[in-house]
C-alpha positions in Angstrom: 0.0 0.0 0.0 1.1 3.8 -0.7 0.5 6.3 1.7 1.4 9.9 0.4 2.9 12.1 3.4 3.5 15.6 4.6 3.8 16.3 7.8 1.6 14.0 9.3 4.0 12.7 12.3 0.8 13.7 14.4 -1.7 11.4 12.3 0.4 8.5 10.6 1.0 7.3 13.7 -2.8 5.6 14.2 -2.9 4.7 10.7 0.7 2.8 11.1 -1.0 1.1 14.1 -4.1 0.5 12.6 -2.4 -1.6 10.1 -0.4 -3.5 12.3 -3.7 -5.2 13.9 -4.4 -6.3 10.0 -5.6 -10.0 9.7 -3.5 -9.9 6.0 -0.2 -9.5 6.3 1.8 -10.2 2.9 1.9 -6.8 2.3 4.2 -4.0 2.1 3.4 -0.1 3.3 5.4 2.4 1.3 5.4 6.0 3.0 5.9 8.2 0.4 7.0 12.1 2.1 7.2 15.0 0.7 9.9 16.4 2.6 8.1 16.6 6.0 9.5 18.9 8.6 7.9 17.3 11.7 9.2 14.3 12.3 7.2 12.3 10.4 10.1 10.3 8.8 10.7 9.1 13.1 7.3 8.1 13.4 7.4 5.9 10.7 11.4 4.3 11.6 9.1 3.3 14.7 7.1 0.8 12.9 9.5 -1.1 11.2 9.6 -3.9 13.7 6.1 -4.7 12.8 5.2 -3.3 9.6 6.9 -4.2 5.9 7.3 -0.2 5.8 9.7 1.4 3.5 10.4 5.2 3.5 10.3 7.0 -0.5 11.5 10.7 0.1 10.0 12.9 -2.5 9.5 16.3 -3.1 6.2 18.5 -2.3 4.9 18.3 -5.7 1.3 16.9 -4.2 -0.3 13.8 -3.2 -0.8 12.9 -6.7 2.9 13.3 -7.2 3.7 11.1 -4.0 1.1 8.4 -4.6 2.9 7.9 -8.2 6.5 8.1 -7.2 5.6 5.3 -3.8 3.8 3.1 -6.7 6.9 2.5 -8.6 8.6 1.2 -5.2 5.4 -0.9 -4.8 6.2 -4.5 -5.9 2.7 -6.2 -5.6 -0.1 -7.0 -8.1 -2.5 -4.6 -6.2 -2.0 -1.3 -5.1 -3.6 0.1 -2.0 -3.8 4.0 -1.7 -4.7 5.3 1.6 -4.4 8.8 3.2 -2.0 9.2 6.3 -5.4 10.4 8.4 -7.6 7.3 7.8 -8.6 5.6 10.9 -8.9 1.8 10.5 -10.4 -0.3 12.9 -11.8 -3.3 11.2 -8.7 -6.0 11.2 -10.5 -7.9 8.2 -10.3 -4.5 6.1 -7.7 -5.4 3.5 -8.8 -8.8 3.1 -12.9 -8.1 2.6 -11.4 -5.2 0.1 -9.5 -7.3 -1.8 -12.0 -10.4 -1.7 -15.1 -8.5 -2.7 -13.1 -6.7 -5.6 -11.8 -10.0 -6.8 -15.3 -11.6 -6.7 -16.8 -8.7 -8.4 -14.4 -8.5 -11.0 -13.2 -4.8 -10.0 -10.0 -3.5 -11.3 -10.7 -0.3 -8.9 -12.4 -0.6 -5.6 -12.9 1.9 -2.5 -14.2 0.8 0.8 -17.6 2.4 2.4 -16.1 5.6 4.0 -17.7 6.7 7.7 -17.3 9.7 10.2 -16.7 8.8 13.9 -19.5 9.7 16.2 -18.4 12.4 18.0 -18.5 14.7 14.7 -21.7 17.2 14.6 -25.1 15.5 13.2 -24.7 18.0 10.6 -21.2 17.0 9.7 -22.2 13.3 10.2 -25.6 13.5 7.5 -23.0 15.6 5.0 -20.6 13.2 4.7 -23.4 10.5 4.1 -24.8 12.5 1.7 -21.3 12.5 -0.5 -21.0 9.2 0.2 -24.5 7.9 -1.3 -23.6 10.6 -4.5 -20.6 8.9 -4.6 -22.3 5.2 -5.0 -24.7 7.0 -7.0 -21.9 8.1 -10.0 -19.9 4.4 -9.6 -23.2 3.0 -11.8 -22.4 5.6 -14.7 -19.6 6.1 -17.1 -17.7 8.5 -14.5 -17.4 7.0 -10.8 -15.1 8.9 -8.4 -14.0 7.8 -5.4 -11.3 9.5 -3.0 -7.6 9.4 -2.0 -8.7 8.2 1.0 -8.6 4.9 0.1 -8.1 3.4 -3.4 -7.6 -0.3 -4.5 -6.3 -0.8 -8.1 -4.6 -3.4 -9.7 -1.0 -2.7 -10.5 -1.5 -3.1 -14.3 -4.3 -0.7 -14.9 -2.3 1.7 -12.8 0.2 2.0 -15.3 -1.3 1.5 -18.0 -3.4 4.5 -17.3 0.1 6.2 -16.3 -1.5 6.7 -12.8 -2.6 9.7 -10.9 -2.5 13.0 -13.4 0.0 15.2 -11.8 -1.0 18.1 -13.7 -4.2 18.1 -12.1 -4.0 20.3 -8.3 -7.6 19.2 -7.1 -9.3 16.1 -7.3 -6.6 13.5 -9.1 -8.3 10.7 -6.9 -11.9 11.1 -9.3 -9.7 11.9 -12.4 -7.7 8.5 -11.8 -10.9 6.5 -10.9 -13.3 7.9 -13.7 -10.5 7.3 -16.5 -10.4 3.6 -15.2 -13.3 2.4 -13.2 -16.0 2.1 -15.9 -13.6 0.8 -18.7 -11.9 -1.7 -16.0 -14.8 -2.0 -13.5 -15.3 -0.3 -10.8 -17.1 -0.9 -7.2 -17.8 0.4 -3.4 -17.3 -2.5 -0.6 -20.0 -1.9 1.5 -19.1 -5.3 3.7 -16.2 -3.0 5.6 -15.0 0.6 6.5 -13.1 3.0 7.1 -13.0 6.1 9.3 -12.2 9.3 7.3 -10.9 12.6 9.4 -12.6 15.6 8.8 -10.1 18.1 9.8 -9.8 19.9 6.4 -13.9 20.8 7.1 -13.0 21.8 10.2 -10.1 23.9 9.3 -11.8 25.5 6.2 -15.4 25.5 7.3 -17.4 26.1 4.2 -15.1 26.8 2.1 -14.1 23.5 1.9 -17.3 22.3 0.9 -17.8 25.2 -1.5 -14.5 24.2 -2.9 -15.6 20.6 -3.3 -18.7 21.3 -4.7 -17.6 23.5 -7.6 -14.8 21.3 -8.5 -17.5 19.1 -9.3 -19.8 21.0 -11.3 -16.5 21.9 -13.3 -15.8 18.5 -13.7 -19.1 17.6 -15.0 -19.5 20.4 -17.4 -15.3 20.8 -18.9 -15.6 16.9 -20.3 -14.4 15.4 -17.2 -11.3 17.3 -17.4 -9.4 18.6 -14.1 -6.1 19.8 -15.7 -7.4 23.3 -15.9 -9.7 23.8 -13.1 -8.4 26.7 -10.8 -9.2 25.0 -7.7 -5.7 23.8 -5.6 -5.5 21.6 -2.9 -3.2 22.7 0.4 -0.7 19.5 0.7 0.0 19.0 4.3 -1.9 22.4 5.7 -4.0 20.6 8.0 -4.0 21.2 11.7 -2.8 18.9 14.3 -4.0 16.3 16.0 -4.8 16.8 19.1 -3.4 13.7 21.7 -5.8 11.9 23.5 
């Protein structure tokens, strides 16, 4: 699996452990930084006792950027693409991911995504709400799904010359709606994961406005990203806090 990095020391930390408690274990994790400043690189020399982890350094060019360049380090036939702030806590996750994308004859796959409890109701209903429009658009000739968590297979990965780095906003639906339908493309409803909402709650609605009309210019400029003036802010994200 690739996990793009940027100062995350203060997030990477749970997912590292998260993965640890994994029920499948012939994988590797490739951390792929983009120059981190916080100590991120430590956190990760931690877990190499229990973890397959390798460490890619790469410059801050994007996540896009540092999903392609940890790919190339990657060795196996599937690729796993997963955000340094997703919270795991099913230990059957990889394995019903890659099951159910096997038995449905998915190239691409993404897991059902979920808010903890403690977020707002209003937060909580939102985040549904993208996810059901998100299930919605993987039955037409477009499905997106996002960085959080992305399973492809290896071959369609390069083939399709992976993530477009040209693109500064929304290379996870780009890379997913090039492949998905042609390939096959499904959600795994039969496991989870736990996606942080700190960028919403660092932005407020700017965010979402700037998630919305990334959208509608995706929808209306041919499906076509490269262009769209909308930039996302690698590794601004506040900290979390300790419990």
């Amino acid at each position: 699996m690739v996990i793009p990095a940027y100062n995350e020391a203060t997030y990477i930390d749970r997912l590292l452990e998260d993965l640890t408690k994994q029920n499948f274990k012939n994988c590797e994790v490739i951390v792929s930084d983009a120059e981190s400043k916080d100590g991120t690189a430590e956190i990760v020399a931690r877990f190499g006792k229990f973890l397959d982890v390798k460490f890619v350094e790469a410059p801050p060019k994007g996540p896009a950027y540092g999903r392609n360049i940890g790919a190339r380090r990657a060795k196996g036939e599937w690729l796993l693409f997963l955000d340094a702030d997703v919270d795991i806590d099913d230990p059957d996750f990889i394995k019903t991911l890659l099951g159910e994308a096997v038995k449905n004859g998915w190239s691409t796959s993404s897991a059902k995504m979920r808010v903890k409890k403690s977020e707002s109701i209003k937060n909580r209903l939102g985040s549904g709400m993208f996810y059901r429009y998100q299930k919605l658009l993987a039955h037409t000739k477009h499905p997106v799904a996002q960085g959080y968590c992305i399973l492809t297979k290896r071959l369609v990965f390069e083939e399709n010359k992976g993530f477009n780095e040209k693109i500064r906003l929304g290379e996870d639906n780009d890379y997913v709606s090039r492949v998905g339908r042609k390939y096959g493309f499904g959600f795994v409803d039969e496991t989870y994961y736990y996606v942080d909402l700190r960028r919403t709650h660092n932005e407020g609605f700017k965010y979402a406005y700037k998630a919305m009309a990334n959208e509608i210019y995706r929808h209306t400029h041919g499906y076509n990203l490269e262009k769209n003036r909308y930039a996302y802010d690698f590794g601004k994200h506040p900290k979390r806090k300790s419990k």
